[in-house]
N, C-alpha and C positions, 0 to 999 in steps of 0.2 A: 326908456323904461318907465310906468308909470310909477309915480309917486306911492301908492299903496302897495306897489308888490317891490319896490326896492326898498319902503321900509319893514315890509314883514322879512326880508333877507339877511338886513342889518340886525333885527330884535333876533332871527335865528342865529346869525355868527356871534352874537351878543351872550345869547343863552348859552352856544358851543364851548365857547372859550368859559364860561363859565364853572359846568359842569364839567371841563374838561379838568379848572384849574382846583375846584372842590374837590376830584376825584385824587388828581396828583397828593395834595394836601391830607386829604383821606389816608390815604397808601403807605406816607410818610408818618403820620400819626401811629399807624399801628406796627410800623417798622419798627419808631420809633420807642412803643412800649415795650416793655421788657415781657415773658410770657411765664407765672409764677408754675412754679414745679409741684408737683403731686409728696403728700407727706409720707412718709412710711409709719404710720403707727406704735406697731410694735419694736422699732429702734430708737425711738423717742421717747424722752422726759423733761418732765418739768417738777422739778422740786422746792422746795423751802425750808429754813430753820427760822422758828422762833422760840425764844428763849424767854423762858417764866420762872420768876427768880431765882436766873443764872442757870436756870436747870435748860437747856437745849431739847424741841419736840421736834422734829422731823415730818413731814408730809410730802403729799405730792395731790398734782389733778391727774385726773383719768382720764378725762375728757377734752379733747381741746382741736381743733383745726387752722390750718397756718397755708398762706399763700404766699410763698417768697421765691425771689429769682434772684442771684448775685451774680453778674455782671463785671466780672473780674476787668476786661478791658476798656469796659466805660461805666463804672461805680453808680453815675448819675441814672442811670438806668434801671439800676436797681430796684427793687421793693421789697417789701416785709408788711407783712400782715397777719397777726397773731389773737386768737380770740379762744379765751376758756372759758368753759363751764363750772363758775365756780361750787354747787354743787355736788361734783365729782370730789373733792378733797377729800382725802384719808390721810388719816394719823395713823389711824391701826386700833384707832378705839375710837368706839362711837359716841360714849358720851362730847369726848374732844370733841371729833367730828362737827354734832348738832351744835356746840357751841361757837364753833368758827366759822360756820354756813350761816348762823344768827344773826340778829338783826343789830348785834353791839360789833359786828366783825365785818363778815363780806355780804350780808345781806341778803341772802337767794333769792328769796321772794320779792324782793323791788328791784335786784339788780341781777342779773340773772349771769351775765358774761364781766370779764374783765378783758378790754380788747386793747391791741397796743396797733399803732398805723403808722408808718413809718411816713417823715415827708422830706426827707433828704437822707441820702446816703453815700458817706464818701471814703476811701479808703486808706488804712491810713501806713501798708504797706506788709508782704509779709506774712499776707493770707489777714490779714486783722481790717477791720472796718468799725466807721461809726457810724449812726442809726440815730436818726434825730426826729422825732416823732410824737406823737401825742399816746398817753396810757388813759385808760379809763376803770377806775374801779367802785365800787359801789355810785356808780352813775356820777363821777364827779372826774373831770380831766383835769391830766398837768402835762404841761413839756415836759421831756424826760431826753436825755441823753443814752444812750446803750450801746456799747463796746462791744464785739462779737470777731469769731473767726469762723472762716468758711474753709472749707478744704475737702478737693474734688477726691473720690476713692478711684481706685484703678474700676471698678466696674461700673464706672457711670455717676454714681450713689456722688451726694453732696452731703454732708455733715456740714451743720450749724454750732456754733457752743457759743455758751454766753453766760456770765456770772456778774449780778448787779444788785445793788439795795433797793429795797423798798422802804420810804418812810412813812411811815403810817398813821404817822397825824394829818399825813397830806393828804390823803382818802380818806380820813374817819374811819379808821379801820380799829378793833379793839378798844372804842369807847366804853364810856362809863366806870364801873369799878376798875379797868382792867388802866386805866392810869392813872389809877392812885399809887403813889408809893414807889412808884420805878419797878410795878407788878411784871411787866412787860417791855421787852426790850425795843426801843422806837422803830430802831431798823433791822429789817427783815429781809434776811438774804435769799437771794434767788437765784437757782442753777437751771438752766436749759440746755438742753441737747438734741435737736431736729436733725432727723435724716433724710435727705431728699431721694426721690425717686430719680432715673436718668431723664435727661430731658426727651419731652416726645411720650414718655410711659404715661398711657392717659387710663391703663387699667388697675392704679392702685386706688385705694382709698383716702379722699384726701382730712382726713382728721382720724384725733388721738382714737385710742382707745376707749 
């Protein structure tokens, strides 16, 4: 066999196995990932209380989109990814409202989302899981820890819930006058409740209201 056409056979078996073993590897990757679920909207919230001198206000966002898949038999698989428009917040009064979208609070106009990413997720029995992940709010991250239960409905549907603090010195959140004097209470609790679409339902819409 001449020397040029037995090593263009060898660079071909070369290349085969190659592409053979990139594609295997491929195939595995996307096995591999978990495939996040379509949100339901209208069955979903997200709320908060903050408290100003000791008096309790209440709100919620309106707006928000979340790609999450929970993995009940292998956790590690998992994801969560949760992104609002902070914008959307109501009180139920506007003046509040414009003061908490402001630039001493969540900021709208330089930061426009508060996004949470999830980079481990492990179960911790029970239907309950933890969420280890990075938060972003007014453009500044922190590690954050979050506690959540997941639990599938007879019709498919997956319900999310999850109740955690926010501290607020840790984002700069309610600067300026608003901590002077113990005005404002540091931690700011947060309730969520995501309902998922059945898996495969690629016709819902995937974010809040």
């Amino acid at each position: 066999m001449p020397q040029f056409y037995q090593s263009t056979c060898e660079s071909s078996t070369t290349m085969c196995k190659s592409i053979l073993v990139s594609g295997c590897l491929g195939c595995f990757c996307l096995t591999a990932m978990a495939t996040p679920r379509a949100l339901l909207p209208e069955e979903s919230r997200i709320e908060f209380v903050v408290k100003e001198m000791g008096v309790p206000v209440s709100g919620k966002f309106e707006h928000f989109d979340a790609a999450i898949d929970i993995d009940p038999s292998k956790p590690e698989r998992s994801v969560a990814d949760l992104r609002i428009d902070v914008g959307s917040l109501s009180t139920g009064n506007d003046e509040a409202d414009a003061v908490a979208v402001g630039p001493d609070w969540l900021d709208k106009d330089h930061a426009q989302y508060a996004h949470f990413k999830s980079a481990t997720i492990r179960a911790l029995g029970a239907g309950r899981y933890e969420a280890k992940g990075t938060l972003s709010i007014r453009n500044r991250e922190r590690e954050i820890v979050i506690s959540f239960s997941s639990a599938d409905q007879s019709n498919g549907r997956t319900v999310i819930t999850s109740d955690f603090p926010i501290p607020r010195s840790d984002f700069g959140i309610g600067g300026g006058i608003w901590n002077e004097g113990g005005v404002v209470a540091e931690t700011i609790p947060v309730k969520v409740r995501l309902t998922l679409a059945p898996a495969g339902d690629k016709n819902t819409v995937a974010s809040g209201r």
